[in-house]
VODO-450082 format. One record per residue (C-alpha): residue number from 1; chain; x, y, z. Coordinates in steps of 0.25 Angstrom, whole numbers, plus 5000, padded with zeros to 4 digits. Each point is the difference from the previous one (the first is absolute). Layout:
<sites>
[NUM A [X Y Z]];
...
</sites>
This chain:
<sites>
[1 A [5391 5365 5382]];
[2 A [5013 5000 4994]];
[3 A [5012 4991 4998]];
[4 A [5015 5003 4996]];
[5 A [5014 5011 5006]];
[6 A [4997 5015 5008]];
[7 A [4991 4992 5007]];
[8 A [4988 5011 4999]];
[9 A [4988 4990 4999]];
[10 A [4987 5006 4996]];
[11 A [4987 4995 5000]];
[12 A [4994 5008 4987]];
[13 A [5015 5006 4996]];
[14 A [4998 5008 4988]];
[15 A [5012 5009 4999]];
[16 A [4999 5014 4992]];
[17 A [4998 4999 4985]];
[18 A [4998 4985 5000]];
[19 A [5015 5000 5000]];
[20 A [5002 4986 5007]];
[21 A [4988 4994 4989]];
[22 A [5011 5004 4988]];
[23 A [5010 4993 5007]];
[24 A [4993 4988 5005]];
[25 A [5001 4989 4991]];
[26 A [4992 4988 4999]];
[27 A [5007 4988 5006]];
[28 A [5001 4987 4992]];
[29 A [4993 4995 5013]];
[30 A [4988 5008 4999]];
[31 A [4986 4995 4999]];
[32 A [4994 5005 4987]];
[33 A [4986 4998 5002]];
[34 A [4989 5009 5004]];
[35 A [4995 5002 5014]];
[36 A [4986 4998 4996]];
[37 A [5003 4987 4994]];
[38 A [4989 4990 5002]];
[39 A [5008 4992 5010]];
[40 A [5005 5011 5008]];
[41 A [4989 5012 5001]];
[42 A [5009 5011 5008]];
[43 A [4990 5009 5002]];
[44 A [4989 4992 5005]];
[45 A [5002 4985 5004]];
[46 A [4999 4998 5014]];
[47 A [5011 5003 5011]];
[48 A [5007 4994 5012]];
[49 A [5010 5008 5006]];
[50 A [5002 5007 5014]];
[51 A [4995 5011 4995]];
[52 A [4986 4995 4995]];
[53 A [4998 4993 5017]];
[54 A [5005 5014 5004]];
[55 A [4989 5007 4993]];
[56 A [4991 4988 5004]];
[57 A [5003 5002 5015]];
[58 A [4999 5016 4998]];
[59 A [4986 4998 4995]];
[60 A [4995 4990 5010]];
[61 A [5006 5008 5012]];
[62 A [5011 4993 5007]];
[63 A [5009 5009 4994]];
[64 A [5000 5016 5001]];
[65 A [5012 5008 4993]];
[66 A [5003 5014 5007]];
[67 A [5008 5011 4998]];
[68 A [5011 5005 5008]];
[69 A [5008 5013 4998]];
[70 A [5008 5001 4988]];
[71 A [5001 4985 4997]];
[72 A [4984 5001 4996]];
[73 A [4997 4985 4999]];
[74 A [5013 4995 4999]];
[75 A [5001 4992 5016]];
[76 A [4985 4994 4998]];
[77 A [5002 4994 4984]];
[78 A [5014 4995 5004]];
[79 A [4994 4991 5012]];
[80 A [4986 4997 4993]];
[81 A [5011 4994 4987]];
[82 A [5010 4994 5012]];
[83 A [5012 5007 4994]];
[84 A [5012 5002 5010]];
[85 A [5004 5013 5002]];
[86 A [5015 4996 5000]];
[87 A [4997 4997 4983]];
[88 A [5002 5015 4999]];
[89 A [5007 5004 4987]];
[90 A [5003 5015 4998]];
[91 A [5001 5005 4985]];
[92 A [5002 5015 4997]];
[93 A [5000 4998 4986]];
[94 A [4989 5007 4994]];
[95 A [4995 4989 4990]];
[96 A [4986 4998 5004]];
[97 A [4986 5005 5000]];
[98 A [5002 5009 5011]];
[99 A [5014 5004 4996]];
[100 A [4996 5016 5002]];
[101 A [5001 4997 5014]];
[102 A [5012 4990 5001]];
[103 A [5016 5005 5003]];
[104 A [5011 4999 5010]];
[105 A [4991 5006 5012]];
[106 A [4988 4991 4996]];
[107 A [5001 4989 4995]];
[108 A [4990 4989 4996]];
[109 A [4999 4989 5009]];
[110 A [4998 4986 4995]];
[111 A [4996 4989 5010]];
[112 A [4997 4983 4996]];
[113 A [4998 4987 5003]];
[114 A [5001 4988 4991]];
[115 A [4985 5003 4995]];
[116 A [4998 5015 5000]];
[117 A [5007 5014 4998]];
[118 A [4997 5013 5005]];
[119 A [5006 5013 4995]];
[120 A [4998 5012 5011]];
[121 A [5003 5017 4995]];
[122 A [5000 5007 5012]];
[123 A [4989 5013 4995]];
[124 A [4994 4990 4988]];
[125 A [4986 4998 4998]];
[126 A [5000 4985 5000]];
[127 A [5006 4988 5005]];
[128 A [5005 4990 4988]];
[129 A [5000 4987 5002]];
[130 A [5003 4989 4992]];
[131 A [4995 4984 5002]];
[132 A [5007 4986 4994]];
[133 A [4987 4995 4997]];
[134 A [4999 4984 4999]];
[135 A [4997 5000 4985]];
[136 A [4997 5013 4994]];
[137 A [5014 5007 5003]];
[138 A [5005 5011 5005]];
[139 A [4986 5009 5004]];
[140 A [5002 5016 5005]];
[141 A [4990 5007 5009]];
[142 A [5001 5015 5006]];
[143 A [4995 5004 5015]];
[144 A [4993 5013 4999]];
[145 A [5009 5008 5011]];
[146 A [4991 5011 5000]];
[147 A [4988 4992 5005]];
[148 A [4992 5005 5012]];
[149 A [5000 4990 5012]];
[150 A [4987 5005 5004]];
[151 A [4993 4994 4987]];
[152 A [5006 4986 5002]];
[153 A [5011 4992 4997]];
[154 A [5007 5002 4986]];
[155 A [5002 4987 4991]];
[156 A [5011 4997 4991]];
[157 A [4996 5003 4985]];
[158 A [5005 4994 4987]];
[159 A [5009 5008 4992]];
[160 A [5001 4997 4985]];
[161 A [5007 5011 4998]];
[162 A [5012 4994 5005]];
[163 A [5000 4990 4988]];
[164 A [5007 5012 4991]];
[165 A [5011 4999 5006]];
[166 A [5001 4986 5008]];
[167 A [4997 4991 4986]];
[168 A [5014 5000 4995]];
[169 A [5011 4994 4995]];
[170 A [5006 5000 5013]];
[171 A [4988 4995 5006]];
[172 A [5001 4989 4990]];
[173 A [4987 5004 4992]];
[174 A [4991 4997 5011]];
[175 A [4996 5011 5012]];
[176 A [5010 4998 5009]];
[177 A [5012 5007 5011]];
[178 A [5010 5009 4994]];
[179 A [5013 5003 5009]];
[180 A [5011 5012 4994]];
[181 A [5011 5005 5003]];
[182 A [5002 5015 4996]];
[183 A [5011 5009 4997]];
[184 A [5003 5013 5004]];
[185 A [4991 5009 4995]];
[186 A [5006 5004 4987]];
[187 A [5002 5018 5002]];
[188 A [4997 5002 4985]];
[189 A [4987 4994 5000]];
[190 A [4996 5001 5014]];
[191 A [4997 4983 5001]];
[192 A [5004 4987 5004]];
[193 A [5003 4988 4993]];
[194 A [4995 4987 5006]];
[195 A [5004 4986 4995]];
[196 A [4993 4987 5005]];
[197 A [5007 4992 5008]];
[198 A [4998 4986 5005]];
[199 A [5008 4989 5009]];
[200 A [5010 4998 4989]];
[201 A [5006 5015 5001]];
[202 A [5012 5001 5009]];
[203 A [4998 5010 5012]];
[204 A [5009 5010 4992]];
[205 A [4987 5003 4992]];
[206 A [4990 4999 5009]];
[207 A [4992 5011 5010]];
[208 A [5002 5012 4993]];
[209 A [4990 5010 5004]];
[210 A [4997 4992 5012]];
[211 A [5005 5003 5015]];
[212 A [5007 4986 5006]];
[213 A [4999 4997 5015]];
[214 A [5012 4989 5004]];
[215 A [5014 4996 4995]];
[216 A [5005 4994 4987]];
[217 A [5015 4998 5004]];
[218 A [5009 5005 4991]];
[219 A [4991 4998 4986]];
[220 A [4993 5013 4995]];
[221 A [4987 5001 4997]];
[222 A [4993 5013 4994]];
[223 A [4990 5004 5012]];
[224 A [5002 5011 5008]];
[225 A [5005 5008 4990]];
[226 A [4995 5014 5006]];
[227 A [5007 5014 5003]];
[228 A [4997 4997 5014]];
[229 A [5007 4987 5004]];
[230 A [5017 5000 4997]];
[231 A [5004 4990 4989]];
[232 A [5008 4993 5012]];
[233 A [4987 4998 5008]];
[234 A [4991 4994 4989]];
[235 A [5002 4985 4999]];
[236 A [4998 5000 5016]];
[237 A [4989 5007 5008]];
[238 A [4992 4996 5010]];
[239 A [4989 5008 4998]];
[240 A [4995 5014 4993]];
[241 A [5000 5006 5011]];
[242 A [5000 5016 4998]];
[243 A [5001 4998 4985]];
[244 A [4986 5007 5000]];
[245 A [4988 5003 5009]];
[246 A [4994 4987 5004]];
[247 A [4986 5003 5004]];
[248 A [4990 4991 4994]];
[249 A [5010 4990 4995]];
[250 A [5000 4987 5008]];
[251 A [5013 4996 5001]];
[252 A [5015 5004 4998]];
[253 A [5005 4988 4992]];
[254 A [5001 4998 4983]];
[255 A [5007 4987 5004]];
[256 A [5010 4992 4991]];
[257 A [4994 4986 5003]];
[258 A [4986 5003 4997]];
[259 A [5005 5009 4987]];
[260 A [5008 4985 4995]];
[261 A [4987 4993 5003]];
[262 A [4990 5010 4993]];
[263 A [5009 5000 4988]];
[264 A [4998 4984 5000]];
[265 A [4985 5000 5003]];
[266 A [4998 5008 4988]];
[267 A [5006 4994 4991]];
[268 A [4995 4986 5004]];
[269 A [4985 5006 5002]];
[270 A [5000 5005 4984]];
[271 A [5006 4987 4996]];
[272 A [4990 4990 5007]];
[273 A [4989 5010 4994]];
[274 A [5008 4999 4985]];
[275 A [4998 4985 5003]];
[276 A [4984 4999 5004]];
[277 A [4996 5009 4987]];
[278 A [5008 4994 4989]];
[279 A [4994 4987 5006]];
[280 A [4987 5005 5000]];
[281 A [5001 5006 4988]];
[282 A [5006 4989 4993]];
[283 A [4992 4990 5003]];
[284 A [4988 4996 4988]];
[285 A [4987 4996 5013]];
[286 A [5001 5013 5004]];
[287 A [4997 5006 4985]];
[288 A [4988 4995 4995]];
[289 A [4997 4995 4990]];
[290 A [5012 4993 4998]];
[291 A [5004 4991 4988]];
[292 A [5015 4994 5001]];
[293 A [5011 5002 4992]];
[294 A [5010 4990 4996]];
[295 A [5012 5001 5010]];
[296 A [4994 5012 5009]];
[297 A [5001 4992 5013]];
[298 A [5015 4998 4997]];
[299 A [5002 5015 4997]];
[300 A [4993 5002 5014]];
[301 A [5008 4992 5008]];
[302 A [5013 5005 4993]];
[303 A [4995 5014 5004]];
[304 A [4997 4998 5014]];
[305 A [5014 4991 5002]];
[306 A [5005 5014 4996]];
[307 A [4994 5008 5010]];
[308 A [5001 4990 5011]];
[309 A [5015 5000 4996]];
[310 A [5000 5014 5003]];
[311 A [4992 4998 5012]];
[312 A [5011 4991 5008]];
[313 A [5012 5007 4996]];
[314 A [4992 5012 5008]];
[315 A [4994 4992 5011]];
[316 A [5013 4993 5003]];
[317 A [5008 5012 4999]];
[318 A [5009 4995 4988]];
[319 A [5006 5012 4996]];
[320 A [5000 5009 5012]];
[321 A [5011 5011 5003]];
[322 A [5009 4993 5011]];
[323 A [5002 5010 5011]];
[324 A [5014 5004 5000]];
[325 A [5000 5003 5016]];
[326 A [4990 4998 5011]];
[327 A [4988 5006 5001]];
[328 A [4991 5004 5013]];
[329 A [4986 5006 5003]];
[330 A [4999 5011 5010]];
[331 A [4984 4999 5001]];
[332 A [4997 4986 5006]];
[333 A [4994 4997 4987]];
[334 A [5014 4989 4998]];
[335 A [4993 4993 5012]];
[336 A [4985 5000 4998]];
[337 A [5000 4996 4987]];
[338 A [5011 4989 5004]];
[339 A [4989 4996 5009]];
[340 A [4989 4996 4992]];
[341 A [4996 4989 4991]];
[342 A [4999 4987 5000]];
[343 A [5011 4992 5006]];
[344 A [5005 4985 4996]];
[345 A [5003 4989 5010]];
[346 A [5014 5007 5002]];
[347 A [4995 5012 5002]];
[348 A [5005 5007 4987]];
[349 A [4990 5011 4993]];
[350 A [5003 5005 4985]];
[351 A [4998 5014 5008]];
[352 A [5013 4997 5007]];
[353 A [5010 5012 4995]];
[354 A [5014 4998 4998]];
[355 A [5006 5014 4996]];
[356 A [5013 4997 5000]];
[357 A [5000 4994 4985]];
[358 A [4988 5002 4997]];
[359 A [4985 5004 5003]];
[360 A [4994 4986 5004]];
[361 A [5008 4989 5009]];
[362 A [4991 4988 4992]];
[363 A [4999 5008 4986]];
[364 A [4985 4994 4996]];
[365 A [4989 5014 5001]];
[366 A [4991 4999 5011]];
[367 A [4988 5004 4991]];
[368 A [5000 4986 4995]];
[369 A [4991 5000 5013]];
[370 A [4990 5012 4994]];
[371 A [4987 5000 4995]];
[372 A [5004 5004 4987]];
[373 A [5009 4988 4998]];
[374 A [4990 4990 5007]];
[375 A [4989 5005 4989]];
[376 A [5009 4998 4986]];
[377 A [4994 4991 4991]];
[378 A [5004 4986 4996]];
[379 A [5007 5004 4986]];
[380 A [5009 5011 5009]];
[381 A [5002 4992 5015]];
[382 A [5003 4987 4993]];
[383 A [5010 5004 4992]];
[384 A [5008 5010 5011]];
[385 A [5000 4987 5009]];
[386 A [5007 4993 4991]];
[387 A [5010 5008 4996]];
[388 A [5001 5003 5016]];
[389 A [5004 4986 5001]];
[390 A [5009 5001 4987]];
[391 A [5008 5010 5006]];
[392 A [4999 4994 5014]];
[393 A [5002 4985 4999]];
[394 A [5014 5005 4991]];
[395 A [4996 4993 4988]];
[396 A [5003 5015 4994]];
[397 A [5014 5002 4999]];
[398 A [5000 5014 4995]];
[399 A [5012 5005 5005]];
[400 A [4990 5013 5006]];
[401 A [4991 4991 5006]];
[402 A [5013 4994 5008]];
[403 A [5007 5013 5005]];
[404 A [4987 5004 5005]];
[405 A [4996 4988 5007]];
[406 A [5008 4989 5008]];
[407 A [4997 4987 5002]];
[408 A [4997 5004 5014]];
[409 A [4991 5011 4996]];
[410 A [4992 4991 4992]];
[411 A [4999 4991 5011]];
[412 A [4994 5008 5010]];
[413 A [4990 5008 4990]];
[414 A [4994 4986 4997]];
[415 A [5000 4996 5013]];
[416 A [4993 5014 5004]];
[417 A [4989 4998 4990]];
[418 A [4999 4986 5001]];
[419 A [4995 5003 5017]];
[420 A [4993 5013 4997]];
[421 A [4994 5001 4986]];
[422 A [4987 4992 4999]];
[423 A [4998 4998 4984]];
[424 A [5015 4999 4997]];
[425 A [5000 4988 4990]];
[426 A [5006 4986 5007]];
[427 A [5011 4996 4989]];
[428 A [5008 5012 5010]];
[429 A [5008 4990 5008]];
[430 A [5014 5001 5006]];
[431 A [5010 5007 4991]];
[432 A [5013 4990 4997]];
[433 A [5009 5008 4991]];
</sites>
């Protein structure tokens, strides 16, 4: 996948004439190392994702994919990965692998959770599907569509190909989510042209090329930007209904909450995953033979405070686009997603949306919860604690650190993880100033 504006994510986007690679720098950010580096092995250390149990359970039985109609797979994988249906984002952008098949009257559906990703072209050959997995990253598969039920159950299958594209600077170097926003296809060369987009763009740059579902008040946004839909009509819809014919599709919603929460979830996904390699990578046990250089250790640990620095401000939404007016879901995706997740003694969540000022009410992401953060080594977790509790505890007096955090928002995000997450360190205590 993707991150950044026209919100047109793809899962191996590689737009015509390797256009966006010319225009895609590498971030200071970005791991430079290799994927095959000792410590990290990409392409062959083992896995732990959703997917790896999916294919577990499809081999041993207990689950059976079937096609249906024009959908194919699409019903059987989304329930064997546990995605909700109301995820569904609609990007009619044509920046991916399957662009030939992708407009205005068919657009690509995307569907996730806080694990997994599944992108869906009504009339495509395959399914793609892309898994957070605990330590090697982002990992892509493809579902066979054109399998026959009567030989047996398809299974997910890796795709490296994917790597082309979703190893970039905007992916921070490492294989990871992209999310665009496209302009209008440009007449006199007959393309769009995406830009990444993360939680820090205001709405006024984000969805273009996507459909919205919902209401954004009075702030513009650039969804829904089709010769079907009035310019009046397009910051609030409740559904695409008669926008284009609807068989096979699996519902009617592109919907404005879950489109703000994607946009964070990618970015915080790459990010964890920047943080697990460079650790990895960096550290002298995993690289034998090793013979120690004066000062290395200090380099290290300056490198990693670095990226854990860059890690918090994302994590704790520091430098998030306030929302200018309220925003509000038309899919029932506000209220599941509100309803899961851990809960402290009070009953606050860090899944508890706000949407009046901003995406989160308790502004700490809720993947601190994921597999992916839980498996980070020392040399990346250690660090990211303390700077949490740096910024937390208010001995950081940045003057961004306090517009984006209260004293009460502090309060309640250490009080939250203090009740709900089990390795948080114990020098998080109450929060004074």
């Amino acid at each position: 996948m993707h991150v950044r504006t026209t919100l047109a994510v793809g899962f191996c986007v590689c737009l015509i004439g390797g256009i966006w690679t010319s225009l895609d720098a590498q971030r200071s950010g970005a791991f430079r190392g290799s994927t095959e580096d000792p410590a990290i092995k990409y392409s062959s250390s083992p896995l732990n994702n959703v997917v790896v149990d999916v294919n577990r359970r499809i081999q041993d039985g207990s689950i059976r994919l079937a096609a249906e109609g024009r959908s194919g797979f699409l019903r059987s994988a989304l329930e064997a990965l546990q995605i909700p249906v109301d995820s569904q984002l609609l990007v009619f952008s044509r920046a991916s692998l399957q662009g030939k098949l992708i407009n205005e009257q068919n657009p690509r559906a995307l569907f996730f959770n806080d694990r997994v990703a599944l992108g869906w072209v009504r009339g495509g050959e395959i399914i793609e599907v892309a898994a957070h997995d605990e330590t090697a990253g982002v990992v892509f598969y493809t579902l066979d569509q054109r399998t026959d039920p009567a030989t047996g159950s398809p299974q997910f299958k890796r795709a490296f190909e994917c790597l082309g594209c979703h190893v970039a600077g905007d992916t921070l170097g490492v294989p990871g989510f992209l999310m665009f926003s496209t302009t209008r296809p440009d007449q006199s060369r007959g393309f769009s042209l995406p830009r990444a987009v993360d939680q820090s763009d205001a709405l006024s740059r984000r969805f273009g090329g996507w459909f919205v579902t919902g209401s954004t008040g009075a702030a513009p946004h650039m969804g829904n930007d089709v010769a079907s839909i009035e310019a009046s009509d397009r910051r609030d819809r409740a559904s695409v209904e008669g926008l284009f014919d609807a068989d096979g599709y699996r519902a009617l919603s592109s919907d404005i909450v879950a489109h703000l929460v994607f946009t964070h979830q990618v970015g915080m996904a790459n990010l964890l995953t920047r943080a697990s390699w460079q650790a990895r990578a960096a550290d002298p046990l995993l690289h034998p033979p090793f013979t120690a250089t004066p000062g290395e250790e200090e380099r290290i640990t300056s490198m990693m405070s670095g990226v854990a620095g860059e890690v918090v401000d994302y994590l704790l939404f520091i430098d998030e686009a306030r929302l200018t007016d309220r925003v509000r879901g038309a899919s029932g995706f506000t209220e599941r997603f509100s309803s899961v997740g851990p809960r402290d003694q009070k009953g606050r969540s860090l899944h508890d949306l706000d949407l009046n000022r901003r995406l989160m009410t308790y502004p700490c992401s809720y993947l601190i919860y994921s597999p992916a953060f839980d498996a980070l080594p020392a040399r990346a977790k250690d660090p990211i604690y303390r700077r949490m509790w740096q910024v937390l505890s208010g001995e950081e007096q940045g003057e961004r650190y306090r517009s984006a955090l209260s004293l009460a928002d502090r309060q309640a995000i250490v009080e939250i993880l203090r009740d709900t997450k089990k390795d948080l360190p114990a020098y998080f205590q109450a929060v004074t100033r």
